[in-house]
C-alpha positions in Angstrom: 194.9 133.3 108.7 192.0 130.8 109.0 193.5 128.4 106.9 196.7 128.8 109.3 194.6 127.7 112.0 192.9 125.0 110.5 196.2 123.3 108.9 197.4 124.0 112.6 194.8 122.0 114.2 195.1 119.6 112.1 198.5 118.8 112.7 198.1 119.3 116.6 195.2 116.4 116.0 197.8 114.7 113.5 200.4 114.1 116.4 198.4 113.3 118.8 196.8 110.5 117.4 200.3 109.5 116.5 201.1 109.1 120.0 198.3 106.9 121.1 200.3 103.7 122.0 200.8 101.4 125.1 203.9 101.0 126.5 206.0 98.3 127.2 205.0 98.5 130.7 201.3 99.3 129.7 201.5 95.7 127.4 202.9 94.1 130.1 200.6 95.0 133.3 197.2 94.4 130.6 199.1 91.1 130.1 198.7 90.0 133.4 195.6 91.4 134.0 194.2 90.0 130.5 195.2 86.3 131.7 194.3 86.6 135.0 190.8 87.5 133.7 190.4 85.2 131.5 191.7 82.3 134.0 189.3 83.3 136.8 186.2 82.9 134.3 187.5 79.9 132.4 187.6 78.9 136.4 184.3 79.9 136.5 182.9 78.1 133.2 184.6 75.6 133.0 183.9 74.3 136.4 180.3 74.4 136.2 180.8 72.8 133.0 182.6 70.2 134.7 179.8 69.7 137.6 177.7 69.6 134.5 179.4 66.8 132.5 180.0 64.8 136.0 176.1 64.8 136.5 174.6 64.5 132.8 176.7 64.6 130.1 176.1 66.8 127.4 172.9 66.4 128.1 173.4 69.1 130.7 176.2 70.6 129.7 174.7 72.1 126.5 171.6 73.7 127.9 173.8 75.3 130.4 176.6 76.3 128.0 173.4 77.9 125.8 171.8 80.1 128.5 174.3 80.7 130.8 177.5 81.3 129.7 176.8 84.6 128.2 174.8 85.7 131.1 178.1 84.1 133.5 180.6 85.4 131.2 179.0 89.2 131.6 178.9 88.6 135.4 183.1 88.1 135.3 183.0 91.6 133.0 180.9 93.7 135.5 183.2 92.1 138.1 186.4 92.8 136.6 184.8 96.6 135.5 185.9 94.8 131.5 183.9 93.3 128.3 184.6 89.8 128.0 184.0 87.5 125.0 184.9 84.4 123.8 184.8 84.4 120.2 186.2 81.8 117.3 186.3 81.1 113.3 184.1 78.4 113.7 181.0 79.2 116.0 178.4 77.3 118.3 176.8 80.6 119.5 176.1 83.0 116.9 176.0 85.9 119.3 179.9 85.2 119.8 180.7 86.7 116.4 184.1 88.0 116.1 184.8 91.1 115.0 186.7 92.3 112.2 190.1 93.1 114.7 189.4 89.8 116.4 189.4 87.8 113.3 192.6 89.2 112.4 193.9 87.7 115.9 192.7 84.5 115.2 193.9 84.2 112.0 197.4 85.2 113.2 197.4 82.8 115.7 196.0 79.8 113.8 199.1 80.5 111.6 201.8 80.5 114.1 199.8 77.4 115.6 200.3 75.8 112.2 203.9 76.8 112.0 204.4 75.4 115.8 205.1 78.6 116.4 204.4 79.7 120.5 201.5 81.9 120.6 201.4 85.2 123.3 199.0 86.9 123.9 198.3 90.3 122.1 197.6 93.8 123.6 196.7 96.5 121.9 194.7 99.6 121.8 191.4 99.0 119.7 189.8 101.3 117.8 188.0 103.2 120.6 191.4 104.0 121.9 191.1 101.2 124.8 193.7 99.1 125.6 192.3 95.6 124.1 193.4 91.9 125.1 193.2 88.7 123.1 194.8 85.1 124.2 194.4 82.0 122.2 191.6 79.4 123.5 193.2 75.4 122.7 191.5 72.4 122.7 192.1 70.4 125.2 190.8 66.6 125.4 188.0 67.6 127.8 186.4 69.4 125.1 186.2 67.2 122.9 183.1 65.7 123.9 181.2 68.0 122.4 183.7 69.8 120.1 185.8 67.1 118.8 185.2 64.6 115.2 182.3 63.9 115.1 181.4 59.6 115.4 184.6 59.7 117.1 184.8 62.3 120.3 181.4 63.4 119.3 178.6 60.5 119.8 175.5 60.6 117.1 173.2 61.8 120.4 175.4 64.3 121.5 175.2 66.1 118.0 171.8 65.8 118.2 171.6 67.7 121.1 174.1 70.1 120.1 172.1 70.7 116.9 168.7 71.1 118.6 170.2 74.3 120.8 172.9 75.1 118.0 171.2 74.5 114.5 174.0 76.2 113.0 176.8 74.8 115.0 180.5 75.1 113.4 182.0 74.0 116.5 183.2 70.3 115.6 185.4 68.6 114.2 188.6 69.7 116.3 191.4 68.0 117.9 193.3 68.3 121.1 195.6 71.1 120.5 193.9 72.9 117.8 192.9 76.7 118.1 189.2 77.0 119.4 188.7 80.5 119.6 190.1 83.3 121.6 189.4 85.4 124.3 189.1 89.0 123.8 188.9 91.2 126.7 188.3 95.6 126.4 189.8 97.2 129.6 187.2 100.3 130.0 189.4 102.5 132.1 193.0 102.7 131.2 195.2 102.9 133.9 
């Protein structure tokens, strides 16, 4: 009898696990959401780091990138009631490590970028259960003052002051276009 039960439970716990998927509605309203998140901070980043680049270069655009785009980046997730990172396979800020689900993303969308394929973002529910959103992060020409080739975007000075805030920077060497990183965004309440 109590192994009736038990083999009962299990397969009650069985299906229901099963069943745990968004969708095609759920993708597509976390889709929107997902992107308009992650354009309202880029909004936010990016400007400042264009204020920043207008007044000093990378002179002051790397301090602020180094203290304050965590700190401005967690603002947007209490704001938006999500956890926001930007994360990437070739890091400036070691605290930005990807997971083991987000480098699965990136690595699925550096190879559709290499097979010119278009790249979409991805929803899905993590391993928590939460629905989960990831969109690619491209170079534009912008960034490549302080995350393009180096001795030809990136001037021997500005390296050095990337290196003295980043000693183990990864973050060079790209080219307009290429994948930078992604953003990966956790919705805490599903709707």
């Amino acid at each position: 009898m109590k192994k009736n039960i038990f083999l009962l439970l299990m397969a009650i716990l069985a299906l229901s696990s099963c069943s745990k998927s968004l969708s095609k509605k759920e993708v597509e309203q976390y889709t929107i959401k997902g992107k308009d998140i992650a354009m309202a901070t880029q909004k936010k980043l990016g400007g400042t780091l264009v204020e920043k680049m207008k007044n000093g270069g990378v002179r002051e655009a790397v301090p602020f990138c180094n203290t304050k785009a965590i700190p401005l980046t967690k603002e947007m997730s209490e704001k938006f009631n999500v956890t926001i990172k930007r994360t990437s396979h070739r890091l400036r800020n070691p605290d930005n490590k990807p997971t083991d689900e987000e480098v699965l993303i990136i690595d699925e969308f550096s190879k559709k970028l290499k097979s010119k394929k278009a790249l979409m973002p991805v929803v899905e529910l993590d391993k928590e259960g939460k629905p989960h959103f990831y969109a690619p992060i491209i170079i534009k020409k912008k960034c490549l003052a302080c995350h393009g080739e180096l001795s030809v975007d990136v001037t021997q000075v500005s390296d050095s002051i990337i290196e003295s805030y980043y000693p183990k920077d990864l973050a060079t060497g790209f080219k307009e276009g290429d994948l930078r990183g992604i953003w990966s965004i956790t919705f805490n309440e599903s709707e």
